[in-house]
GUKE-923756 format. One record per atom (N, C-alpha, C, CB): residue in one letter; x negated, y, z negated. Coordinates in Angstrom, 3 decimals, m for minus. Atoms other than C-alpha are relative to their C-alpha. Last residue first. Glycine has a CB too. Example, Ala and Ser with C-alpha at 12.3 -4.5 7.8 and 13.67 -1.06 7.14 Angstrom:
<nodes>
+------+----------+----------+----------+
: type :       xx :       yy :       zz :
+------+----------+----------+----------+
:    S :    0.820 :   m1.190 :    0.060 :
:    S :  m13.670 :   m1.060 :   m7.140 :
:    S :    0.770 :    1.090 :   m0.730 :
:    S :   m0.414 :    0.462 :    1.415 :
:    A :   m0.890 :   m1.190 :    0.000 :
:    A :  m12.300 :   m4.500 :   m7.800 :
:    A :   m0.900 :    1.200 :    0.000 :
:    A :    0.992 :    0.027 :   m1.246 :
+------+----------+----------+----------+
</nodes>
This chain:
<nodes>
+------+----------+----------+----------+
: type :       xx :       yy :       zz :
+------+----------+----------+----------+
:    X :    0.272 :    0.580 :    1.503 :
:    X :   12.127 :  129.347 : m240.250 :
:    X :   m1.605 :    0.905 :   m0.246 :
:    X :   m0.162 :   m2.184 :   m0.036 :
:    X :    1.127 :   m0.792 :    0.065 :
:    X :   14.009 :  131.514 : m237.168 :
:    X :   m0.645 :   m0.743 :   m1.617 :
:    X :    0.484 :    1.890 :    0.050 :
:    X :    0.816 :   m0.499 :    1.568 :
:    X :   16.620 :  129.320 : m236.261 :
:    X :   m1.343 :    0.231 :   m0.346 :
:    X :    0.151 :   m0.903 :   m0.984 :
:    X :    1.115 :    1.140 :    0.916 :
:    X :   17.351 :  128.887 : m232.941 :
:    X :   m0.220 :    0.892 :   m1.415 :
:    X :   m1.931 :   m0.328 :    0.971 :
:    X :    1.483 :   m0.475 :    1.036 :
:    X :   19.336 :  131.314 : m230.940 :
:    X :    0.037 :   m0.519 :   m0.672 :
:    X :   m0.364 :    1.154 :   m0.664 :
:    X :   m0.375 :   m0.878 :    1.114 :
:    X :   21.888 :  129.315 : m228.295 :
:    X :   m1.501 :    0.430 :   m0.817 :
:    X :    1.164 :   m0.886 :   m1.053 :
:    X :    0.362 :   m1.316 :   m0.745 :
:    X :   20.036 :  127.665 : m225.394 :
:    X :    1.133 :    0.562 :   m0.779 :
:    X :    0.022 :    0.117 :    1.832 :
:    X :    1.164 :   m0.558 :   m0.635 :
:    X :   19.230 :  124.170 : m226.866 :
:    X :   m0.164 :    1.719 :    0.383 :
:    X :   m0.059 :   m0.812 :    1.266 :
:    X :    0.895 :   m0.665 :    1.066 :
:    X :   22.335 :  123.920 : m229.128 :
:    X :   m1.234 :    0.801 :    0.451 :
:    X :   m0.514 :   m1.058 :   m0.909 :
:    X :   m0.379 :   m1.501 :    0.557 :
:    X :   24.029 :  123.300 : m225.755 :
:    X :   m0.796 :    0.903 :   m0.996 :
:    X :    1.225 :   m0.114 :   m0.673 :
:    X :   m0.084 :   m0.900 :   m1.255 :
:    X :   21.856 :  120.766 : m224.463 :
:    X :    0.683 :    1.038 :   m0.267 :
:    X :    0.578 :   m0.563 :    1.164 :
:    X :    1.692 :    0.095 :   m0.268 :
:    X :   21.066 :  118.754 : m227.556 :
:    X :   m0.117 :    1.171 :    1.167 :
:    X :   m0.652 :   m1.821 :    0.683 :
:    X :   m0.198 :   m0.765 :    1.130 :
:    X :   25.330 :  118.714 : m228.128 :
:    X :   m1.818 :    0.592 :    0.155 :
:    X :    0.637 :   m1.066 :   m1.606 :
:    X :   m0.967 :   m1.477 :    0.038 :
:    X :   25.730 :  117.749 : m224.741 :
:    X :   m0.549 :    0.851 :   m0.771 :
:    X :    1.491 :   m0.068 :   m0.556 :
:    X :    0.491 :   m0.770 :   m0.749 :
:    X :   22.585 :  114.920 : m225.218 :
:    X :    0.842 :    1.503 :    0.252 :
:    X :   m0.190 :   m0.814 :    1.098 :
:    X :    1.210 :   m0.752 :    1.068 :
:    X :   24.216 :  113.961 : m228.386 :
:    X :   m0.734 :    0.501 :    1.146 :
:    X :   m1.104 :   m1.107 :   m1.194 :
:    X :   m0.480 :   m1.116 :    0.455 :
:    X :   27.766 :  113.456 : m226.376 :
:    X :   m1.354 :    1.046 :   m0.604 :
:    X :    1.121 :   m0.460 :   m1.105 :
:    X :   m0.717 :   m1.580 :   m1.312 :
:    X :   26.227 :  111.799 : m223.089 :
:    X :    0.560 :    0.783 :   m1.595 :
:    X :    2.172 :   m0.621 :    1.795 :
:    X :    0.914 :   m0.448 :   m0.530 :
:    X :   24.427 :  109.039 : m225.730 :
:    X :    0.721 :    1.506 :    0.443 :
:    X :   m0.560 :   m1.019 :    1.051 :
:    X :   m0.512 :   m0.276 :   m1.158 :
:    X :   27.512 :  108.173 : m227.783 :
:    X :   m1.289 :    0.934 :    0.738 :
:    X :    1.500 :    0.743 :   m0.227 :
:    X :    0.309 :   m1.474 :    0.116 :
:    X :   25.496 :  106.583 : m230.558 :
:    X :    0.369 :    0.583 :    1.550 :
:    X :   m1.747 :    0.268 :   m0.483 :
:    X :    0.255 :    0.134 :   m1.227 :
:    X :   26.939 :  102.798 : m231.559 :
:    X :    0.014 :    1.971 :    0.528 :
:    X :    1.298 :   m1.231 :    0.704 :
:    X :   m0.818 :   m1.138 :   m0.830 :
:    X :   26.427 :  102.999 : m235.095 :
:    X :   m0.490 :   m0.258 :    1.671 :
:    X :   m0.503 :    1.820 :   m0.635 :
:    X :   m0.499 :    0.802 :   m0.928 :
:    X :   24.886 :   99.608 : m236.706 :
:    X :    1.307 :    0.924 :    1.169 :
:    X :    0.623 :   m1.320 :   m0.985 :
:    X :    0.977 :    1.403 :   m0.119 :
:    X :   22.019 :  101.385 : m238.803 :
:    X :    0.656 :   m0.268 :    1.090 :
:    X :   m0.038 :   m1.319 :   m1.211 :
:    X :    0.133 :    0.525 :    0.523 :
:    X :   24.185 :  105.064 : m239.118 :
:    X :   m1.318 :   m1.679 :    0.687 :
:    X :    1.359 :    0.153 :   m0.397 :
:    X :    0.477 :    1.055 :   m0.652 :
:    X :   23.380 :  107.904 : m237.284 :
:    X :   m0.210 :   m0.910 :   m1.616 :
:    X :   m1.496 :    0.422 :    1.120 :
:    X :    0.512 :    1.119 :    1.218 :
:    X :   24.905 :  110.863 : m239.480 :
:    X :    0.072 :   m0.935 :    1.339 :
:    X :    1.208 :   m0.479 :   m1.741 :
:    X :   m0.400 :    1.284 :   m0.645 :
:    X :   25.506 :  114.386 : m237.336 :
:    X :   m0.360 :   m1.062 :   m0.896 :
:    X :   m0.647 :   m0.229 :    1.368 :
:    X :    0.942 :    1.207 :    0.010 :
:    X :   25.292 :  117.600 : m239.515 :
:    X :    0.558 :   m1.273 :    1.351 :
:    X :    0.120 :   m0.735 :   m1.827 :
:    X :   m1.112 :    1.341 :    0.033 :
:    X :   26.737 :  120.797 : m238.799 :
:    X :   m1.154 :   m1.093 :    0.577 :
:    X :    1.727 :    0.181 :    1.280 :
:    X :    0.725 :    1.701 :    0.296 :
:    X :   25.010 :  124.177 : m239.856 :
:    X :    1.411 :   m0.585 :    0.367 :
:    X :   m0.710 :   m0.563 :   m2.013 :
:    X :    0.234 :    0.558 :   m1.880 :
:    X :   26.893 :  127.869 : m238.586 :
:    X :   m0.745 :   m1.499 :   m0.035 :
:    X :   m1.383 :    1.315 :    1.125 :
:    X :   m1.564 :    0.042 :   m1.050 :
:    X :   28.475 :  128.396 : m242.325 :
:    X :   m0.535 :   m0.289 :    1.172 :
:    X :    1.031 :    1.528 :    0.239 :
:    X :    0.838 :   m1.147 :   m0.726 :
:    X :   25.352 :  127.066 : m244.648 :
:    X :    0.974 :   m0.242 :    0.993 :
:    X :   m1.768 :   m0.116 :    0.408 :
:    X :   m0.044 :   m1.904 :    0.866 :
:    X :   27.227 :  125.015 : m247.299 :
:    X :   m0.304 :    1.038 :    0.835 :
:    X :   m1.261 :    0.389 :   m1.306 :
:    X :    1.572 :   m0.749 :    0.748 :
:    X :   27.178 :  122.258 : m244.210 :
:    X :    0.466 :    0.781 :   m1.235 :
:    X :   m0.946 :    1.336 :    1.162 :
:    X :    0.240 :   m1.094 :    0.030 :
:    X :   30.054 :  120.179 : m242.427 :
:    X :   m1.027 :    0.428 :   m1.217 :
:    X :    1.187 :    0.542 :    0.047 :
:    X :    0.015 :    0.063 :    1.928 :
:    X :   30.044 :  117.229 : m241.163 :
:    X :   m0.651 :    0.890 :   m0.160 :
:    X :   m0.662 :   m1.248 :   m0.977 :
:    X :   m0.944 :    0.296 :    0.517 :
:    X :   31.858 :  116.168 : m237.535 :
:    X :   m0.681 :    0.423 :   m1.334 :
:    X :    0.548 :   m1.337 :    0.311 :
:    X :   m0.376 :    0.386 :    0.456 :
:    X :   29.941 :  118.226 : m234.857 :
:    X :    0.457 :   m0.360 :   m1.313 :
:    X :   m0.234 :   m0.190 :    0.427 :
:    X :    0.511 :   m0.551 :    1.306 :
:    X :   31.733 :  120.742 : m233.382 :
:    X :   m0.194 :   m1.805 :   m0.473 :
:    X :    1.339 :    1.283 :   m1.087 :
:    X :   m0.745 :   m0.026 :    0.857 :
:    X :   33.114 :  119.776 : m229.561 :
:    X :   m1.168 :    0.015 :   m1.624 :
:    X :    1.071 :   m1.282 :    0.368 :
:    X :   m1.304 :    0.703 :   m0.280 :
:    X :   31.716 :  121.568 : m228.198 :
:    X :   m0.240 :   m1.307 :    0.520 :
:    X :    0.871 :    0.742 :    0.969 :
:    X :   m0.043 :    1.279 :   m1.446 :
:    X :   28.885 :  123.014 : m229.923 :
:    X :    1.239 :    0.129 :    0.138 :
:    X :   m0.434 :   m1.837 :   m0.180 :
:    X :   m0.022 :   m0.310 :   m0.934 :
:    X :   28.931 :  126.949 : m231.960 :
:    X :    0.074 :   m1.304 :    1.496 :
:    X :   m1.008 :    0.858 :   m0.248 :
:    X :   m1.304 :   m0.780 :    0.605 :
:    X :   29.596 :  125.474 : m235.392 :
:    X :    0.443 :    0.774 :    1.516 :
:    X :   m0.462 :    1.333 :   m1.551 :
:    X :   m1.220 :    0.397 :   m0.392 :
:    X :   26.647 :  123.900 : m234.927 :
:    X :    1.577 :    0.053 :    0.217 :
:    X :   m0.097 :   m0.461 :   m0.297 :
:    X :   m1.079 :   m0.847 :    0.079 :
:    X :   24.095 :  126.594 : m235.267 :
:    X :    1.140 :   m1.100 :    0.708 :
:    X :   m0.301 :    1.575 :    0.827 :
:    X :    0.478 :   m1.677 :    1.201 :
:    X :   21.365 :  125.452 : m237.215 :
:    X :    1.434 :    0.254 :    0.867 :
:    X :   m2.073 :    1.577 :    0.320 :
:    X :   m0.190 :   m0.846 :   m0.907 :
:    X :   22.316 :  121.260 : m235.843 :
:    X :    0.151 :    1.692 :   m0.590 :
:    X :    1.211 :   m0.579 :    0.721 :
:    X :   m0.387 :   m1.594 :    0.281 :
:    X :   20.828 :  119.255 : m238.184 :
:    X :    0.383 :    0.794 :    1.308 :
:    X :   m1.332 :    0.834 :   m0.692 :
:    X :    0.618 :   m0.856 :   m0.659 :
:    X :   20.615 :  115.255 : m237.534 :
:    X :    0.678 :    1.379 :   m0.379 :
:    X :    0.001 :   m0.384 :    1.415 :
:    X :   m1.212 :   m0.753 :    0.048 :
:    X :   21.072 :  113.220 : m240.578 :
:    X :   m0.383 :    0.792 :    1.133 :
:    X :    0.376 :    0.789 :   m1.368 :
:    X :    0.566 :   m1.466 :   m0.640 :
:    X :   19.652 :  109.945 : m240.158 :
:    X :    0.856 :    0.797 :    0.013 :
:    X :   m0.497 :    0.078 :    1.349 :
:    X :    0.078 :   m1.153 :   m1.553 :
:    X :   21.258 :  107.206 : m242.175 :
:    X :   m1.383 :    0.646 :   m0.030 :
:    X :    1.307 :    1.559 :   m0.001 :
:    X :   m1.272 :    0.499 :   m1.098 :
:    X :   21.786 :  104.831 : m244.902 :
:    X :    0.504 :    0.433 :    1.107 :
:    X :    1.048 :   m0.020 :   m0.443 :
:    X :    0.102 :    1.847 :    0.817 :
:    X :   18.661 :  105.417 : m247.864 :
:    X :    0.921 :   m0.251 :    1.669 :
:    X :    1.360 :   m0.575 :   m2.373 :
:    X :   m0.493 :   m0.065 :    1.740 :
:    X :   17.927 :  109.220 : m246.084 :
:    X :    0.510 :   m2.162 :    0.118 :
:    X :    2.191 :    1.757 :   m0.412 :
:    X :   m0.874 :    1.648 :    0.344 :
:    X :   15.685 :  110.078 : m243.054 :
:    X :    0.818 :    0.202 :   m1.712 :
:    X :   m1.632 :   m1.752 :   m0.159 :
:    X :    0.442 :    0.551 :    1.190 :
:    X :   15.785 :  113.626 : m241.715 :
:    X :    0.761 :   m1.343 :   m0.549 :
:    X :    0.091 :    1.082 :   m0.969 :
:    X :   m0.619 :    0.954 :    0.801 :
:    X :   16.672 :  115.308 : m238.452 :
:    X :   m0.830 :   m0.702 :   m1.396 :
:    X :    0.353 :   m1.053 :    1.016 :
:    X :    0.745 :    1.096 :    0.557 :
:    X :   16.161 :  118.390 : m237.021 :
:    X :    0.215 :   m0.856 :   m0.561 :
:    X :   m0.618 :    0.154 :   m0.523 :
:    X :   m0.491 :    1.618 :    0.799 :
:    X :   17.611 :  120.686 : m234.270 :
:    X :   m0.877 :   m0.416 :   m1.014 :
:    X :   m0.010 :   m1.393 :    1.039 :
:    X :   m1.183 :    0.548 :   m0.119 :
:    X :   17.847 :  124.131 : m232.773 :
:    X :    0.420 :   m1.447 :   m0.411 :
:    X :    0.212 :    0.159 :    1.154 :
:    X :    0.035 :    1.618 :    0.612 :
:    X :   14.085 :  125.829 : m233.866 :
:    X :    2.224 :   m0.170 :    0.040 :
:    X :   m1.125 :   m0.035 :   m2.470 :
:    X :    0.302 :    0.709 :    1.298 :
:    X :   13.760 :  129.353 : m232.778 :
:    X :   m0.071 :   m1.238 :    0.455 :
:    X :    0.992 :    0.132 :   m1.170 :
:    X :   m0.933 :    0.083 :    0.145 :
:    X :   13.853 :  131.307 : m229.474 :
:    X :    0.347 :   m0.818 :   m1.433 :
:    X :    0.343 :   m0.355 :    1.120 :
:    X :   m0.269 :   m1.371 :    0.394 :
:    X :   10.439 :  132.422 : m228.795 :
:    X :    1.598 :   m0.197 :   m0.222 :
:    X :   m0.488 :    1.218 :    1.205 :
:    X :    1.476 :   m1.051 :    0.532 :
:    X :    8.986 :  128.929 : m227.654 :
:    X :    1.158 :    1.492 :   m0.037 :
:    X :   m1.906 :    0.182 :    1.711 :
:    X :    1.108 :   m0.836 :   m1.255 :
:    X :   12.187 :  126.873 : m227.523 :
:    X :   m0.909 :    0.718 :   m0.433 :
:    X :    0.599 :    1.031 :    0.968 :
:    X :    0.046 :   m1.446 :   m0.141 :
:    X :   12.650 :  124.591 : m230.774 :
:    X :    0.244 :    0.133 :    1.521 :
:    X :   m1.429 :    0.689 :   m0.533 :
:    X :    0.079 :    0.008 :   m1.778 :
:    X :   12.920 :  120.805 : m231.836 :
:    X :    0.448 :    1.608 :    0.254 :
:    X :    1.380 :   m1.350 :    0.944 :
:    X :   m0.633 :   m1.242 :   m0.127 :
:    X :   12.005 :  120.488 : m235.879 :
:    X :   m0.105 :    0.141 :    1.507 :
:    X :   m0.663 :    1.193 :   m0.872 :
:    X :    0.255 :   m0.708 :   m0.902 :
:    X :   10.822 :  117.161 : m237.495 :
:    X :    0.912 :    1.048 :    0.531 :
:    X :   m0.306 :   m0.723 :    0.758 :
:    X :   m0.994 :    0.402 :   m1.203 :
:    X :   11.400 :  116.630 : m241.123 :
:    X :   m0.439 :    0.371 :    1.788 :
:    X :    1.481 :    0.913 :   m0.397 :
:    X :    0.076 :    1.633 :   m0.521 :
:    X :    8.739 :  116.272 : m243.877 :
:    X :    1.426 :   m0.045 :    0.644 :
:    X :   m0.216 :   m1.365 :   m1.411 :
:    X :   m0.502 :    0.191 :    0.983 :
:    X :    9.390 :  120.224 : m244.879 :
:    X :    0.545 :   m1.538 :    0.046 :
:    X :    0.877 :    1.048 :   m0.195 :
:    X :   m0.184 :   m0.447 :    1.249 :
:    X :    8.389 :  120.921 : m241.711 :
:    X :    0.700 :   m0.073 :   m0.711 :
:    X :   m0.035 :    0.728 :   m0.135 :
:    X :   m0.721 :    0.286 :    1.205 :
:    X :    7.327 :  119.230 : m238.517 :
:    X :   m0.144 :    0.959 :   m1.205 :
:    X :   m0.387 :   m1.288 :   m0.411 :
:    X :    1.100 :   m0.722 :    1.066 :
:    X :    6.472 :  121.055 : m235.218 :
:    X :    0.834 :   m1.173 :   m0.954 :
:    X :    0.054 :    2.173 :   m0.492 :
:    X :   m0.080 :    0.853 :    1.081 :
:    X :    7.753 :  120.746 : m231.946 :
:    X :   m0.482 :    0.061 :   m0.813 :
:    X :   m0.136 :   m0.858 :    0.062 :
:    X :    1.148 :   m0.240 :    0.753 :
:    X :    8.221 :  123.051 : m228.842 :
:    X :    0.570 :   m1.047 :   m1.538 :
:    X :   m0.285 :    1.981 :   m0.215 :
:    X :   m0.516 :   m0.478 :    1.322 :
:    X :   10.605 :  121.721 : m226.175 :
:    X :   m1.100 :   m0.161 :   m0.976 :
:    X :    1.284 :   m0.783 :   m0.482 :
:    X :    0.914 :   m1.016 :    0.187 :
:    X :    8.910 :  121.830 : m222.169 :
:    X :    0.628 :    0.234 :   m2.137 :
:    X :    0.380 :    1.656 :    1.545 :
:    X :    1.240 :   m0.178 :   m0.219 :
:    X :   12.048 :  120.166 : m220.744 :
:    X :   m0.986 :    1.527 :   m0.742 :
:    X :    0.101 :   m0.062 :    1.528 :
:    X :    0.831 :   m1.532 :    0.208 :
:    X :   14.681 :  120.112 : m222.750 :
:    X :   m1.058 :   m0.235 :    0.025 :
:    X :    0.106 :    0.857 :   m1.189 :
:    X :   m1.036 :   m1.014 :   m0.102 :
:    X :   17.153 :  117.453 : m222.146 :
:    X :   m0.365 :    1.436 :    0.064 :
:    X :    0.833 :   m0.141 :   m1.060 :
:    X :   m0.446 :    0.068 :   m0.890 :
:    X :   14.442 :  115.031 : m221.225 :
:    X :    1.582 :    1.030 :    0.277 :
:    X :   m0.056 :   m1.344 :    0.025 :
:    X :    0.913 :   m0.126 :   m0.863 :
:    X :   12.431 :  115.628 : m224.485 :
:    X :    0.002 :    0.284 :    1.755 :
:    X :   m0.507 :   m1.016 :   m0.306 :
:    X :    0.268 :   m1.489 :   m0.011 :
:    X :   15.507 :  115.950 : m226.664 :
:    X :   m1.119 :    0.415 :    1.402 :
:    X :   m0.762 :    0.410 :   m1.657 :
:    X :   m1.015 :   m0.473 :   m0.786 :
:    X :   16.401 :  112.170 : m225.381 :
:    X :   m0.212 :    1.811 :    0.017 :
:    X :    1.515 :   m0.604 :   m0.692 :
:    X :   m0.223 :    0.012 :   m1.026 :
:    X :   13.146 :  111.161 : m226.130 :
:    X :    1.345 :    0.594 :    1.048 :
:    X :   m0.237 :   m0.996 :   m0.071 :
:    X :    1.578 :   m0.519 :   m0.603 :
:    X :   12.409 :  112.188 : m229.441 :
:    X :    0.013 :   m0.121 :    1.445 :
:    X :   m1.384 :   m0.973 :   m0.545 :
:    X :   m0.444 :   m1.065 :    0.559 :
:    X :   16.388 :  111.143 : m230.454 :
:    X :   m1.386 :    0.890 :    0.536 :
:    X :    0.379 :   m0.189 :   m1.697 :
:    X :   m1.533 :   m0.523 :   m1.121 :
:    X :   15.877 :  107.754 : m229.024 :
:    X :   m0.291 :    1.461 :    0.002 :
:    X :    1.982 :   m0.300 :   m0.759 :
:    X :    0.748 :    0.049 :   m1.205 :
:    X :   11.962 :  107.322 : m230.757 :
:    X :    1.160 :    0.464 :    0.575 :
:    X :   m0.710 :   m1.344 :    0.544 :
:    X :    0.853 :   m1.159 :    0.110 :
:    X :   13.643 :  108.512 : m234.322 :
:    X :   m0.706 :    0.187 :    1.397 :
:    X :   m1.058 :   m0.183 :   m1.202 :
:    X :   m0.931 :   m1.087 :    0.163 :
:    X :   16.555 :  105.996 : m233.956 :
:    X :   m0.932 :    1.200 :    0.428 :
:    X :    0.647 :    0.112 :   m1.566 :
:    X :   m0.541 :    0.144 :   m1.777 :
:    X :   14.037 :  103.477 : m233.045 :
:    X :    0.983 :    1.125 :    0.024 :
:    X :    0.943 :   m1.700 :    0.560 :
:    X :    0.875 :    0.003 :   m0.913 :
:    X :   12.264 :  104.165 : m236.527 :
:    X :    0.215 :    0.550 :    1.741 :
:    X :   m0.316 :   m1.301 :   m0.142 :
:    X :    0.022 :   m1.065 :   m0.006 :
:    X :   15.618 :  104.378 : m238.291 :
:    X :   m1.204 :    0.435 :    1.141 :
:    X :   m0.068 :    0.358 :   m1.355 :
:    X :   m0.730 :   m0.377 :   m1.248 :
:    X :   15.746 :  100.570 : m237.977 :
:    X :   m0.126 :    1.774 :    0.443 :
:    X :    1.673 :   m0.465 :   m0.313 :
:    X :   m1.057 :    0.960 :   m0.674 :
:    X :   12.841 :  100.074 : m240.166 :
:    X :    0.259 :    0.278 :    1.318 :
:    X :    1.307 :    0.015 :   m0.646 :
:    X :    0.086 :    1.119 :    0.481 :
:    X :   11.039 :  103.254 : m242.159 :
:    X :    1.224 :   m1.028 :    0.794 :
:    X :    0.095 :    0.224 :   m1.552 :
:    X :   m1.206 :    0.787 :    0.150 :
:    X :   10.087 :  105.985 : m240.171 :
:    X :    0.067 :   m1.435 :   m0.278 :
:    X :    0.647 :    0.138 :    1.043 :
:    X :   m0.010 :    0.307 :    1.691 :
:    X :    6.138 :  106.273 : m240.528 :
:    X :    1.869 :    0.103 :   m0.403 :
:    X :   m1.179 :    1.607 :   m1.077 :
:    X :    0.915 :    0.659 :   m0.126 :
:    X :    5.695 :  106.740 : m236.644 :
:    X :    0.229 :   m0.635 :   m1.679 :
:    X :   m1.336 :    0.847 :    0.554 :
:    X :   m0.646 :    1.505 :   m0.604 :
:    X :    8.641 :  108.571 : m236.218 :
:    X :   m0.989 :   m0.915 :   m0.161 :
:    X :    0.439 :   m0.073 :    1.642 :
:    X :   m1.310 :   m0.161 :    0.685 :
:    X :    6.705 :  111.272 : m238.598 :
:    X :    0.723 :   m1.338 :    0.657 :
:    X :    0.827 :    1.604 :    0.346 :
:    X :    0.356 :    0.691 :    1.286 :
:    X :    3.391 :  110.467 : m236.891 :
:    X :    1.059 :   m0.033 :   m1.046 :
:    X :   m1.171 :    0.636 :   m0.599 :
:    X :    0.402 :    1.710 :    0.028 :
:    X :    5.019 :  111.005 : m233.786 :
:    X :   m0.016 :   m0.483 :   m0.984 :
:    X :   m1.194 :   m0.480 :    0.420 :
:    X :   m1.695 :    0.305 :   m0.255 :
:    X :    6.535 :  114.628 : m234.961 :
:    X :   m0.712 :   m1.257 :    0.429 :
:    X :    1.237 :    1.036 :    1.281 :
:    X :   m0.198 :    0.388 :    1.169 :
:    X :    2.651 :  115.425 : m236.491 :
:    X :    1.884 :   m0.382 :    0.468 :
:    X :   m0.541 :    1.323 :   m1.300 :
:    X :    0.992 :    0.780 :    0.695 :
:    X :    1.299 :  114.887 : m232.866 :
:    X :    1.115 :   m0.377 :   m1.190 :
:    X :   m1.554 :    0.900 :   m0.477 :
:    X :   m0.660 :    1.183 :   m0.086 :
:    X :    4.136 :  116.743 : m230.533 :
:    X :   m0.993 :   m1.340 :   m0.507 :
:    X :    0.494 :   m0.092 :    1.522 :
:    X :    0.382 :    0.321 :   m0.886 :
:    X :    3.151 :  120.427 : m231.922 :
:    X :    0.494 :   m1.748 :    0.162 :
:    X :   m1.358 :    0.472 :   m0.066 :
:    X :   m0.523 :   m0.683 :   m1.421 :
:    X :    2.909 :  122.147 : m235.049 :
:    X :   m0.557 :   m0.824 :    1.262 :
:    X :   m0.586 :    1.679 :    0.154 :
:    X :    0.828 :   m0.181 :   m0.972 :
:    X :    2.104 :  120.719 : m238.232 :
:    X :    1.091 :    0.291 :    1.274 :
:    X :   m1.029 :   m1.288 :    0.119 :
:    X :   m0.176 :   m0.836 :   m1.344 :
:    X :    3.134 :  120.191 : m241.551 :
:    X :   m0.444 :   m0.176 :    1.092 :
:    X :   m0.329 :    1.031 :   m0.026 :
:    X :    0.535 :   m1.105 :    0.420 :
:    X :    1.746 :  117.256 : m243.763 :
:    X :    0.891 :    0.701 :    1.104 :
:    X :   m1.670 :    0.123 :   m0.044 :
:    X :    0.778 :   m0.671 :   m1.231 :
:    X :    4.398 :  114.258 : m243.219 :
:    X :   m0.594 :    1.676 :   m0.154 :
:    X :    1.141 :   m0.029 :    1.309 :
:    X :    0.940 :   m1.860 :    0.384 :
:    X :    6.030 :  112.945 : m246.098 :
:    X :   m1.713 :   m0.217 :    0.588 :
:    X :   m0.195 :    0.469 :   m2.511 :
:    X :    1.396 :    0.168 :   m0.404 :
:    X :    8.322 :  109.646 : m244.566 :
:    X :   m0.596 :    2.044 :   m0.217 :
:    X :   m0.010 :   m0.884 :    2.068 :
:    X :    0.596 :   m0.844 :   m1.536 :
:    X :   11.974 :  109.908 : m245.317 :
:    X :   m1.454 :    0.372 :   m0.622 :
:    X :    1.087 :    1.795 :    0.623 :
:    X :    0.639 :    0.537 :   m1.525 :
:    X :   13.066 :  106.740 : m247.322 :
:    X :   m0.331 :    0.944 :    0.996 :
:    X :    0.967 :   m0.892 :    0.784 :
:    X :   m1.656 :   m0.076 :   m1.267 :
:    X :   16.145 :  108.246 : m249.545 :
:    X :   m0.966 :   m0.728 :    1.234 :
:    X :    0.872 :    2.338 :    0.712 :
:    X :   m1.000 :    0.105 :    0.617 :
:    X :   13.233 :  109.435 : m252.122 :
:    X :    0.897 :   m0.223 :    1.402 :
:    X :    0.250 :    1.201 :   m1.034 :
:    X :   m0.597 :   m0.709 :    0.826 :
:    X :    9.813 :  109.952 : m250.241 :
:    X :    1.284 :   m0.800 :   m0.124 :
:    X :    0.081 :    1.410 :    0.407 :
:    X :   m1.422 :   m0.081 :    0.331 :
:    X :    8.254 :  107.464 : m248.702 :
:    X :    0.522 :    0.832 :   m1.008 :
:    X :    0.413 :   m1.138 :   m0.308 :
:    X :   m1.215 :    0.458 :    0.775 :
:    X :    4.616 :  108.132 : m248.436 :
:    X :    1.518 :   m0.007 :    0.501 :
:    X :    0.007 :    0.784 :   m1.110 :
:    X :   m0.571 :   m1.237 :    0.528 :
:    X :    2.303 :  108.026 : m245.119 :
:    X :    0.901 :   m0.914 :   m1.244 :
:    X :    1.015 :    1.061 :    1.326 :
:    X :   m1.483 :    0.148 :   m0.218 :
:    X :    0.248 :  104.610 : m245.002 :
:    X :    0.910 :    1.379 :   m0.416 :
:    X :    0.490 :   m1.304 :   m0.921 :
:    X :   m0.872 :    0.347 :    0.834 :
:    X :   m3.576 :  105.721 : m245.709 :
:    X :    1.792 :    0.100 :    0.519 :
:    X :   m0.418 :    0.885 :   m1.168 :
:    X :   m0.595 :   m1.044 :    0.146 :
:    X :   m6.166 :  105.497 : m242.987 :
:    X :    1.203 :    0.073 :   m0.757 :
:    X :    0.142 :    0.394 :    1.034 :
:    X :   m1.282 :    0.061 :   m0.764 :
:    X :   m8.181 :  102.202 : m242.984 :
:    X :    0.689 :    1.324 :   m0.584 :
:    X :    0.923 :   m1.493 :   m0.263 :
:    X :   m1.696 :   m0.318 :    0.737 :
:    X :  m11.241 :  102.820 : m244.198 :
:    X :    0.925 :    0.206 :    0.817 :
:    X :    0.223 :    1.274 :   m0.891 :
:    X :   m1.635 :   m0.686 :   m0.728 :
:    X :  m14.356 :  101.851 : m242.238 :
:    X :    1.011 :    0.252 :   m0.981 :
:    X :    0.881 :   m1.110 :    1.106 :
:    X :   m1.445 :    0.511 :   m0.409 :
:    X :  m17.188 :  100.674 : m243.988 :
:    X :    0.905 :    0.924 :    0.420 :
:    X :    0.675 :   m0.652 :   m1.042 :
:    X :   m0.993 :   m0.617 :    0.679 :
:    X :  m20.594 :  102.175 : m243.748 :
:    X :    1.024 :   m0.951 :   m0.026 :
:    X :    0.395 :    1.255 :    0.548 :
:    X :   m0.783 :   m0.754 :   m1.082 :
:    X :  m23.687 :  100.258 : m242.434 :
:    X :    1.463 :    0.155 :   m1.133 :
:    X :    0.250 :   m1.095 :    1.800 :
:    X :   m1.247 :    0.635 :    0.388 :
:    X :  m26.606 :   99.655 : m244.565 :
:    X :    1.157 :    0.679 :    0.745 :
:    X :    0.205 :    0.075 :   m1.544 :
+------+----------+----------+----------+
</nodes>
């Protein structure tokens, strides 16, 4: 008698719509994360994967705490973003240090958020800047 197949189970939605993704290290469990973005956010999540990718060659990846995390090897982790009901929030650990700073500020003094809304038009050249600076400041050590 031959087995059946099972189809592999749909990641959850957590609260606000961001997709719970086991840990993992490396540019697998960050797919499967954009991969289980819900909607428009989805394409948001492929931009943002690609533009880091070409701004920083060679950038180490990992997800944690169902967000993805963009690093250098021995330098920490400099970005991540997470879905919520009406955005993406991207994290910048030491924003406080871009230019120009961006616009929303943290409890945690060197954090600054970005918000990608649905029908936001996303100034490419600034989030690459900001992707490119953050890049070669010290990363957060998680």
């Amino acid at each position: 008698m031959a087995k059946k197949m099972s189809k592999p189970a749909e990641p959850k939605l957590l609260s606000g719509g961001n997709p719970q993704i086991p840990k993992g290290d490396g540019d697998a469990p960050v797919q499967a994360y954009i991969a289980a973005m819900p909607g428009w956010k989805r394409e948001v999540g492929r931009r943002l994967d690609a533009v880091v990718e070409r701004v920083v060659p060679g950038v180490k990846k990992a997800v944690k705490w169902n967000s993805p995390f963009y690093g250098v090897e021995g330098d920490g982790w400099f970005l991540s973003y997470h879905c919520f009901d009406r955005y993406v929030k991207l994290t910048f650990f030491r924003g406080t240090s871009l230019d120009p700073v961006p616009p929303v500020a943290s409890k945690t003094p060197e954090v600054r958020y970005f918000h990608i809304h649905e029908d936001d038009a996303v100034d490419e050249a600034l989030l690459e800047s900001w992707i490119a600076q953050a890049s070669r400041l010290p990363g957060e050590r998680l």
